[in-house]
TIRO-67469 format. One line per 8 residues: number of its first residue (from 1); their letters; for each residue y, x, z of C-alpha. Coordinates in steps of 0.001 Angstrom, whole numbers. Example, Ala and Ser with C-alpha at 12.3 -4.5 7.8 and 13.67 -1.06 7.14 Angstrom:
<sites>
1	AS	-4500,12300,7800; -1060,13670,7140
</sites>
This chain:
<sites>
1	XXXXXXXX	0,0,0; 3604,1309,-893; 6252,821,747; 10350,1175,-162; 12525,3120,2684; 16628,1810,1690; 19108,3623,3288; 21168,131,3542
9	XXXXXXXX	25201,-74,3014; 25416,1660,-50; 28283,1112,-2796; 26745,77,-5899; 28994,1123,-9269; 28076,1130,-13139; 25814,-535,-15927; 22034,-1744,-15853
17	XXXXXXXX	20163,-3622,-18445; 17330,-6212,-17209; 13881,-5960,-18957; 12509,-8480,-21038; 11524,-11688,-19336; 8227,-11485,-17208; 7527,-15438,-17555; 7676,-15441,-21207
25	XXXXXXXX	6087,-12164,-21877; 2723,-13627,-20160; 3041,-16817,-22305; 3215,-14614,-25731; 901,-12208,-24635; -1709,-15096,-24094; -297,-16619,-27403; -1523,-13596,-29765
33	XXXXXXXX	-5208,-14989,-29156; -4711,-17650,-31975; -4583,-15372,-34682; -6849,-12645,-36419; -3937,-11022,-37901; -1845,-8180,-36262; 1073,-9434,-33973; 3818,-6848,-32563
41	XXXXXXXX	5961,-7437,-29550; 8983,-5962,-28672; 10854,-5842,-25038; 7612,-6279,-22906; 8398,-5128,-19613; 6163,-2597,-18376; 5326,-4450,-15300; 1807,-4768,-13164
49	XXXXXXXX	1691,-8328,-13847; 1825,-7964,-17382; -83,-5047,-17871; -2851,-6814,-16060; -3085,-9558,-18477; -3163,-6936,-21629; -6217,-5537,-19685; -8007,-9232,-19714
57	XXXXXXXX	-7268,-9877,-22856; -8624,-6302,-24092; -12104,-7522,-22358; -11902,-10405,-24678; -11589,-7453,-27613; -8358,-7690,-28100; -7227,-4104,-29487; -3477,-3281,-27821
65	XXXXXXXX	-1812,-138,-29498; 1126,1148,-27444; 4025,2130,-30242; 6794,2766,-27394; 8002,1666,-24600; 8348,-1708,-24253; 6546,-2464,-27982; 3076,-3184,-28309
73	XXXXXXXX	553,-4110,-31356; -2024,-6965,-30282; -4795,-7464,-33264; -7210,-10191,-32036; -9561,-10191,-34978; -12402,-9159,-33058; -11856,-11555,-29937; -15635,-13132,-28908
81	XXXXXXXX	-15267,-16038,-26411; -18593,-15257,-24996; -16757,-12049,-23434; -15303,-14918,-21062; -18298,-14634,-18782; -18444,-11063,-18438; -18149,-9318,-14641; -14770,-7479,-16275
89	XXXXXXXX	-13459,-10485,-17435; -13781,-12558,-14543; -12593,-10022,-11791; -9329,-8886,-13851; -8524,-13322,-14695; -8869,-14044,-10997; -6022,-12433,-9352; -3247,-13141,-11961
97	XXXXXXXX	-2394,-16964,-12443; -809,-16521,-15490; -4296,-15999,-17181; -4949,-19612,-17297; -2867,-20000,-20292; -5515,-18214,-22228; -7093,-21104,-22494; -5003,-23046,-24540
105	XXXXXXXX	-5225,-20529,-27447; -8941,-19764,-27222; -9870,-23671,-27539; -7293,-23927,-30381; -9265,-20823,-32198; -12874,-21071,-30418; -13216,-24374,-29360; -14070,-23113,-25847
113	XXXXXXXX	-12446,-21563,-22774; -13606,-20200,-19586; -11865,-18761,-16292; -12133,-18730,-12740; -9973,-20047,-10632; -6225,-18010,-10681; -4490,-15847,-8301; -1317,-15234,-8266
121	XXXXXXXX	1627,-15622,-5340; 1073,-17441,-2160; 3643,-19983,-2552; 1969,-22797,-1855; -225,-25804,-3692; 66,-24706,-7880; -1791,-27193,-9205; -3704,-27030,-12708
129	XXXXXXXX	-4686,-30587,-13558; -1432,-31042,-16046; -3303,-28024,-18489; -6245,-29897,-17973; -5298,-32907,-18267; -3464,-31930,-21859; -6524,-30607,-23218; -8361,-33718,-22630
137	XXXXXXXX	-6144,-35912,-24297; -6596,-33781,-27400; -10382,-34157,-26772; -11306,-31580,-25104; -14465,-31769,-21946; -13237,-30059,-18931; -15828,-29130,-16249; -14945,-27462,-12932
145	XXXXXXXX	-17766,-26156,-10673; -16597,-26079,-7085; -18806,-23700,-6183; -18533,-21178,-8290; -14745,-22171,-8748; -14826,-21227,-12425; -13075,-24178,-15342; -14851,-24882,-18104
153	XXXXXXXX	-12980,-26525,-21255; -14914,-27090,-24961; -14088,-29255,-28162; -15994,-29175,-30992; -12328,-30648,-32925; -9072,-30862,-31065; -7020,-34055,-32184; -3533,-34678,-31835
161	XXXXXXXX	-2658,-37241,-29679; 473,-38555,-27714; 683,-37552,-24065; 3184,-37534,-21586; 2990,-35196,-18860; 3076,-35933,-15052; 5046,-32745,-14225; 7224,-30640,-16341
169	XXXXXXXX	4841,-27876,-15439; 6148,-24416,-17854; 2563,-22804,-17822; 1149,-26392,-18686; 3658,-27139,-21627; 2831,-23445,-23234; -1137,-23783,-22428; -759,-27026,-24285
177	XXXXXXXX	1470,-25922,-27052; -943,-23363,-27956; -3999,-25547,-27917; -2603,-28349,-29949; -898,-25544,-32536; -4232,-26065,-34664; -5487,-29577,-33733; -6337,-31992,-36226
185	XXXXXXXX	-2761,-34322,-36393; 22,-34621,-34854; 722,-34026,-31105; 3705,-35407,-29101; 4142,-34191,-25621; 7026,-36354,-23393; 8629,-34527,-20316; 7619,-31258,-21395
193	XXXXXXXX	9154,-28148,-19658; 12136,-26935,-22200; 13059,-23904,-20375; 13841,-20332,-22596; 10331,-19185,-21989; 8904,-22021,-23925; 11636,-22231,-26267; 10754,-18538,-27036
201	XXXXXXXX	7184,-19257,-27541; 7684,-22079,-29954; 9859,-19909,-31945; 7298,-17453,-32058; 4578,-19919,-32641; 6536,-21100,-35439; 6963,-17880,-36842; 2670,-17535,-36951
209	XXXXXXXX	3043,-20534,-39090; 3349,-23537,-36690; 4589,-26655,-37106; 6689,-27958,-34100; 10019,-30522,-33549; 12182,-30884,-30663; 12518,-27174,-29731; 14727,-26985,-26567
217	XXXXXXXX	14041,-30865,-25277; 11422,-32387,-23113; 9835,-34348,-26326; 8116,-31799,-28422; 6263,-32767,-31603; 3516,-30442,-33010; 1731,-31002,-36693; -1715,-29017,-36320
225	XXXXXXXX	-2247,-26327,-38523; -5407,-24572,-39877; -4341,-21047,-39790; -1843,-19307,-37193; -815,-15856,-38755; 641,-12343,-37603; 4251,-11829,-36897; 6781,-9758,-34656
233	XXXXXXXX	8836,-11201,-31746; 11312,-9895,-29349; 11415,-11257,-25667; 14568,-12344,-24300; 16135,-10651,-21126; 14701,-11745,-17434; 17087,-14397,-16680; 15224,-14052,-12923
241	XXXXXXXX	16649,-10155,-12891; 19772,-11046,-14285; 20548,-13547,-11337; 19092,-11087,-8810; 21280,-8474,-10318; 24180,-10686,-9718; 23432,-11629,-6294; 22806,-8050,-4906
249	XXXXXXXX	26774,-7025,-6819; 28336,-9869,-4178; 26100,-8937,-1108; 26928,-5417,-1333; 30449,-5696,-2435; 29503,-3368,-5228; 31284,-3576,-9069; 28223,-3618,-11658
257	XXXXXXXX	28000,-4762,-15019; 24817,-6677,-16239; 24203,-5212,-19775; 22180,-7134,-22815; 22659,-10376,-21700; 22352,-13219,-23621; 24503,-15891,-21705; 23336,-18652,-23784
265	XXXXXXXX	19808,-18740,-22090; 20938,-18719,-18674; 21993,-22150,-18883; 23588,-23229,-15070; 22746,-19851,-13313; 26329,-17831,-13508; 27909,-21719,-12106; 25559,-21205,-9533
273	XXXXXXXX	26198,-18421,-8017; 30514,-19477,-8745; 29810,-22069,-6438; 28553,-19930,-4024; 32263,-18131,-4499; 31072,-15127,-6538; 33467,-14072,-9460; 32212,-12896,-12669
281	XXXXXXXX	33369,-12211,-16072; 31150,-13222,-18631; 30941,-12469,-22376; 28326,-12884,-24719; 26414,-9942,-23954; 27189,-8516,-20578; 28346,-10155,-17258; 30967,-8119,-14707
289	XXXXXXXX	30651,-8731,-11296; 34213,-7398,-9655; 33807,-5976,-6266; 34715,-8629,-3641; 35618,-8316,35; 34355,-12046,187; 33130,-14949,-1665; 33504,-18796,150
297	XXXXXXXX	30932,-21443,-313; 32468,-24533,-2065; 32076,-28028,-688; 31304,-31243,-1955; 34518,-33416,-2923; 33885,-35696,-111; 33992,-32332,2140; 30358,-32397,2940
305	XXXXXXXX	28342,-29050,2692; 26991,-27044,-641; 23788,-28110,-1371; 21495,-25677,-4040; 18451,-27000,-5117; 16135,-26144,-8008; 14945,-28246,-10502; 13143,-28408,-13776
313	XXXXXXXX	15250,-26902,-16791; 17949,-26808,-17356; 18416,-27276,-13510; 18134,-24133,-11449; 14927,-22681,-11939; 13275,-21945,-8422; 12290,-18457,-8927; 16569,-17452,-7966
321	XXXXXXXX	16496,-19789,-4333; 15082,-17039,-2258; 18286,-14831,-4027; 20460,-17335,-3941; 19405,-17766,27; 20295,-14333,1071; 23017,-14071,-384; 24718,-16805,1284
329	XXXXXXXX	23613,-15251,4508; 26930,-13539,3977; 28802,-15714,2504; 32248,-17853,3993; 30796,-21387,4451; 27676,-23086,5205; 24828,-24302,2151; 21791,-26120,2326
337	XXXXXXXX	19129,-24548,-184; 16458,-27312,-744; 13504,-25356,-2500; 11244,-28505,-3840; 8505,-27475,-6308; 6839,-25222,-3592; 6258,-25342,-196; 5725,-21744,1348
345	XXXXXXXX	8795,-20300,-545; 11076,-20378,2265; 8731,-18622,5075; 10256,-15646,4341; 13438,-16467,6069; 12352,-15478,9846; 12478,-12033,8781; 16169,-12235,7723
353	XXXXXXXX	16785,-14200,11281; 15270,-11035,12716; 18400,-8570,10906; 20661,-10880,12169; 21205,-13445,9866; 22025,-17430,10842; 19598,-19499,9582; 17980,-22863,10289
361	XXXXXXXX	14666,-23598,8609; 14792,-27497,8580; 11214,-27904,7316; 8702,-26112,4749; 11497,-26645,1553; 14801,-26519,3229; 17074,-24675,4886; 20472,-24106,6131
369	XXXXXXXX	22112,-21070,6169; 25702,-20418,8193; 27162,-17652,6004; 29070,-14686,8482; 31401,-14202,5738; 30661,-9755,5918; 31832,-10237,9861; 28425,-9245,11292
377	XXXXXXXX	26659,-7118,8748; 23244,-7909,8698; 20850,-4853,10852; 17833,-2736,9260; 14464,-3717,10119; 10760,-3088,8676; 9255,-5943,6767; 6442,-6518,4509
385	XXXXXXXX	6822,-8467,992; 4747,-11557,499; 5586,-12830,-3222; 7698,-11349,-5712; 10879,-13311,-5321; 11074,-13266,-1560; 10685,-9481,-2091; 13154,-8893,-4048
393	XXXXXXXX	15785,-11357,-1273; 14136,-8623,1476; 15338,-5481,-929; 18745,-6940,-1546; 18784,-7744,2340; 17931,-3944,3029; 20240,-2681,915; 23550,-4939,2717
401	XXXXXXXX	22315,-4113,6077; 23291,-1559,8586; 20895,1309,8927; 17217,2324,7177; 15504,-433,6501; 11596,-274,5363; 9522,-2967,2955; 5949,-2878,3175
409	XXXXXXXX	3662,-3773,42; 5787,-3191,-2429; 3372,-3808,-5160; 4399,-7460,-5048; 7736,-6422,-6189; 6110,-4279,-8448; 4648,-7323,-9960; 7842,-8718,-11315
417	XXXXXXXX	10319,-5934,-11494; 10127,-2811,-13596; 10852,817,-11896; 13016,-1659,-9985; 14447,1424,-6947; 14951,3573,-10131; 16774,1378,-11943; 19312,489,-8726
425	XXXXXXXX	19415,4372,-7286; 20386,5117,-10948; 23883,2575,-9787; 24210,3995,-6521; 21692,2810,-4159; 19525,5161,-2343; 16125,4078,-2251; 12934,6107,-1496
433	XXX	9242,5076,-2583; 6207,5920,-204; 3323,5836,-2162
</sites>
């Protein structure tokens, strides 16, 4: 287990560039299993996560050249779905959730699918039963054996059919994308997730010759095609780092500018963190955060306090609330930060009472959070990650507070951000890695 040692109260100053989005790289990596032809993507960040799932889809036979950094080759031509049951394949799809969405492209392809039950971050329930569910209204049989916990999903012909989904669930939308990509007719899927991720993947599906209306809304339509071919595709930047980038410029009183940005995608995030009384300038491509002494909460227009809640897009997606939560712990005001797609998210916040900050954890998805406003800086403490978000919140903690602060198992960080104390010491922060 690794651990980061911060050296907290440090000035941050200069430019940094996020990596490419993490959520969407796992849906296009899953999405080059439709085709035989080559497929090249660009901007993949070079993150455990990821470079997990390239290893599970290799055991499928996948063959993944390296060209640079970031840039990778996928050819799937020799894929075999009966690799699905192997020892390798099993182990390596268990502990990464975001393997279940290689499902939807091998029954599109194969007619067949196999996978254990997922891993992933201990965030609470993460229910699977809208994929499922998708893939039997386009006629797929789903088995699960509870004792094995392993799903098992075959079609001998997908048909398009009309569906509307229960939940706007992102993995479920792409899993189901991908599967109905080459069904037999048209597909129509009602309250589907519409954030950039999927957006991204339907351009890219398109691009393999796909057939698919409604880009960007919750009503997608998809003609089936035969054949999916090769093509190249770029991921966007991390809309998740960009916001944590943001946050950590305010809580530090630092000046940094967020490089390779493409505002358009982060739909209400930069309002956000304005209500929250951060100031930013923001152009097409970068974002400057101005060093401020202090930023004040707004209040409702009937005077009553901030609330920040996520929602699905384009509401605020819930992967920034544990950001957005420590960073009012210093902010002028008071804000209640409702967290409602998952339950366990907001656990983290005892250790932040512990370095001093003013918190009230109402129940298991919301809390309120009496900002000090930089008057009592927030003290150094040892800690110990438990999910990639709330990790990253602990680091940008760390680096406000008052003295050397330490962050146990790391590797969940790790998970989500690339060479992440690098990156930041590279700006002015001085973080130390203990392997």
């Amino acid at each position: 287990m690794s651990t980061f040692i911060i050296e907290g109260g440090q000035k941050l100053k200069g430019e940094i560039k996020p990596q490419g989005a993490k959520n969407e790289a796992l849906q296009i990596i899953c999405a080059v299993l439709l085709t035989e032809d080559p497929v090249v993507v660009k901007n993949i960040p070079e993150i455990s996560d990821v470079l997990h799932l390239i290893d599970t889809i290799n055991t499928l036979g996948v063959e993944t050249e390296r060209i640079e950094k970031g840039t990778y080759r996928f050819c799937a031509t020799k894929v075999d779905p009966n690799k699905m049951k192997t020892e390798e394949y099993l182990r390596l799809s268990s502990s990464l959730r975001g393997s279940v969405m290689i499902l939807g492209p091998m029954l599109a392809r194969f007619g067949y699918g196999f996978i254990p039950k997922p891993g992933g971050d201990k965030i609470g329930r993460r229910r699977l039963d809208t994929h499922f569910i998708g893939f039997q209204k386009l006629g797929a049989e789903f088995n699960y054996n509870s004792n094995e916990k392993v799903f098992e999903i075959a079609a001998k012909t997908l048909k398009g059919s009309y569906m509307l989904l229960d939940e706007a669930s992102v993995t479920g939308t792409a899993n189901i994308i991908m599967a109905a990509t080459m069904a037999k007719g048209t597909t129509t899927i009602y309250n589907a997730a519409c954030e950039p991720y999927i957006q991204q993947l339907c351009k890219m599906l398109v691009s393999m010759g796909a057939i698919i209306t409604g880009i960007g809304s919750n009503l997608l339509t998809i003609k089936g095609t035969t054949q999916m071919n090769g093509c190249e595709h770029t991921i966007a930047p991390d809309m998740i780092e960009i916001g944590s980038f943001i946050g950590l410029a305010a809580m530090t009183q630092s000046e940094l500018t967020i490089q390779g940005v493409n505002i358009d995608e982060l739909g209400i995030i930069p309002d956000q963190f304005k209500r929250l009384g951060i100031k930013m300038d923001v152009n097409s491509n970068s974002i400057f955060i101005p060093t401020q002494e202090s930023y004040e909460i707004e209040s409702f227009i009937d005077g009553s306090i901030m609330t920040i809640a996520d929602a699905p897009w384009p509401g605020l997606t819930p992967d920034l609330l544990s950001v957005f939560l420590v960073i009012a712990t210093q902010a002028k005001g008071s804000v209640l930060i409702h967290q409602k797609m998952f339950e366990s998210r907001l656990f983290f916040v005892d250790k932040l009472i512990d370095m001093g900050a003013q918190i009230i954890l109402c129940d298991p998805h919301r809390a309120t959070v009496i900002g000090q406003n930089h008057q009592h800086q927030l003290k150094a403490t040892t800690m110990v990650s438990p999910d990639i978000r709330a990790g990253v919140a602990l680091l940008i903690a760390a680096m406000s507070a008052k003295g050397t602060s330490k962050i146990h198992n790391i590797e969940q960080i790790d998970r989500g951000y690339e060479n992440i104390s690098q990156r930041l010491n590279q700006v002015g922060a001085k973080i130390q890695r203990v392997e």
